[in-house]
N, C-alpha and C positions, 0 to 999 in steps of 0.2 A: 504494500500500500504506500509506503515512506517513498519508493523509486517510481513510483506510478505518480506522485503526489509531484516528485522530483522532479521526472522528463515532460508532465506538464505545464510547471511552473517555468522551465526554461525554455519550452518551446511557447510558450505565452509572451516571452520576455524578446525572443529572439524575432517573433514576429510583428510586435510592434516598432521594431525597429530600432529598437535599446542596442548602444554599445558602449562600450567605455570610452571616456576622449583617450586619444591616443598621441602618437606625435605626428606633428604637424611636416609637410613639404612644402617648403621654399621654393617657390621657380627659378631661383637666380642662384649661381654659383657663388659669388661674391659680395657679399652686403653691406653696405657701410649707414651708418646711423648719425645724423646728422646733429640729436637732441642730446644735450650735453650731460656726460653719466652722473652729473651729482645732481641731477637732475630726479624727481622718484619714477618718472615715467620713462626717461632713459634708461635709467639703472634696469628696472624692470623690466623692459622691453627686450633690452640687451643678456639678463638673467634668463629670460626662457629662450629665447636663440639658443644662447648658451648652455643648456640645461637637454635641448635635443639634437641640435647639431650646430657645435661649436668650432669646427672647419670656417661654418659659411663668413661669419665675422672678421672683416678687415678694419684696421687702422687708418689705414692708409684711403683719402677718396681715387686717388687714380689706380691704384689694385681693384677697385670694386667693380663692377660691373650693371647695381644697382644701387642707387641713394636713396635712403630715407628721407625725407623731410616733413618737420611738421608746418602745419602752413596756418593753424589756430589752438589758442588753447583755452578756456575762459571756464571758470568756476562762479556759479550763481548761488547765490542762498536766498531763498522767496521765502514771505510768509504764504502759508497754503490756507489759515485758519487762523480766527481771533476768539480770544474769550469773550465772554462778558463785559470783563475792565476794559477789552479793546488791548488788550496784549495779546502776544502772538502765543497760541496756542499751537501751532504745527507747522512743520516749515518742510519744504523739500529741497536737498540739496541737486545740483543739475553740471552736471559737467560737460561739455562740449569741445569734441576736441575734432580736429581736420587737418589729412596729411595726404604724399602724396609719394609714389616713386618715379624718380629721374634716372636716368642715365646719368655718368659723370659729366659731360659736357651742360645739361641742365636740362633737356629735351625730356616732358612728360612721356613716361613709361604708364603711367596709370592715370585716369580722371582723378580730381581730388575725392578724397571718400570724408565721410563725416560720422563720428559716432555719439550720439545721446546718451549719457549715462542719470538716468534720475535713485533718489532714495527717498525717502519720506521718515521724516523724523516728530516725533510728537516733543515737545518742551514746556518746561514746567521754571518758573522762574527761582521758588525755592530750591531745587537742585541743580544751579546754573553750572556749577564744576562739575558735579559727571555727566550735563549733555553737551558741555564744552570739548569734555573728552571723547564724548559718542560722537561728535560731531567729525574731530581730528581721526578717529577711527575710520568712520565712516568715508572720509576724504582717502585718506589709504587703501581702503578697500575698492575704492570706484577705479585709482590709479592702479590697483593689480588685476582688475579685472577689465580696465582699458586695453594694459598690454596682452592682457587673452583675445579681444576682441579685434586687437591688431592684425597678432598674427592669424587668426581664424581667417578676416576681411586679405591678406596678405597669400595664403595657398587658396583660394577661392579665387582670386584676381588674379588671371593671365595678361602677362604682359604686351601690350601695344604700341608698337611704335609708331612714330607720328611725323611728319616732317619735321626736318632739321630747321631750327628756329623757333617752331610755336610752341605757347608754351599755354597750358590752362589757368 
C-alpha cells in the first residue's frame, strides 16, 4: 500500500510539471558584469554565476564576449494603507530594476528587460525597530531574489544581434 501510495504521489508530482530548479545555461561563453561587486546586486549576481558555472566570469570587458549592464535601478517605499490616526498602517516595498546585454563594442545583444519586484509589509509605529529591520531584510531579500530573476530572464533570452551602431 506504502509503494502504491509512493509511485502515485510521484507520478502526480511528475505530471504536473514539478521539478527542482536546477542550474541554469548561459548563452555566452564569456561574461562580464558591468555592476560594481560591492554593490548587493553585483555581488549576488556574480555569487550565482559563480556558484554554477564559474569559467563563464571575466574580469577583463575585452575577454568577454557579453556585457552586463544595468540601465535602472530605483527602490520605492509606498504607503499601501492608513489607520484611523491617518498613519500609515501598510506599506509595500517595490523595487525596479532594468538591464541589458551588449557586446563589448556596446551594440544591444538583448532588448532592455525590466523586472518588478513588490513585498507588502504591515507596520505598527510602536514597534518601529523591528519593522525597521523587517524592512532592511526584506530589501535583501528582493536583491537575492533579483539576481535569480536575472539569471532565469538571462538563459530564456537568446541573443540578437542588431546592427552595428544602434543601440536600444
Amino acid at each position: 500500500m506504502r509503494l502504491l501510495t509512493f509511485c502515485l504521489f510521484t507520478f502526480l508530482l511528475s505530471a504536473c510539471g514539478f521539478h527542482l530548479r536546477g542550474a541554469f545555461d548561459l548563452p555566452y561563453q564569456r561574461f562580464y558584469i558591468t555592476v560594481a561587486p560591492d554593490q548587493v546586486r553585483g555581488a549576488e549576481l556574480r555569487r550565482q554565476i559563480r556558484a554554477h558555472h564559474p569559467e563563464i566570469l571575466v574580469e577583463d570587458i575585452k575577454a568577454a564576449d557579453a556585457v552586463f549592464r544595468e540601465v535602472g535601478y530605483h527602490q520605492d517605499q509606498i504607503i499601501a494603507a492608513l489607520n484611523a490616526e491617518g498613519r500609515a498602517r501598510e506599506y509595500q516595498l517595490r523595487l525596479t530594476y532594468s538591464f541589458r546585454v551588449d557586446d563589448p563594442q556596446g551594440n544591444a545583444l538583448t532588448p532592455v528587460n525590466t523586472i518588478v519586484l513588490t513585498r507588502d509589509l504591515t507596520y505598527d509605529d510602536n514597534q518601529r525597530l523591528a519593522k525597521d529591520q523587517e524592512i532592511a531584510f526584506l530589501w535583501d531579500d528582493m536583491n537575492r531574489d533579483l539576481a535569480l530573476q536575472i539569471l532565469r530572464r538571462l538563459t530564456l533570452t537568446r541573443p540578437q544581434a542588431q546592427e552595428p551602431g544602434r543601440r536600444e
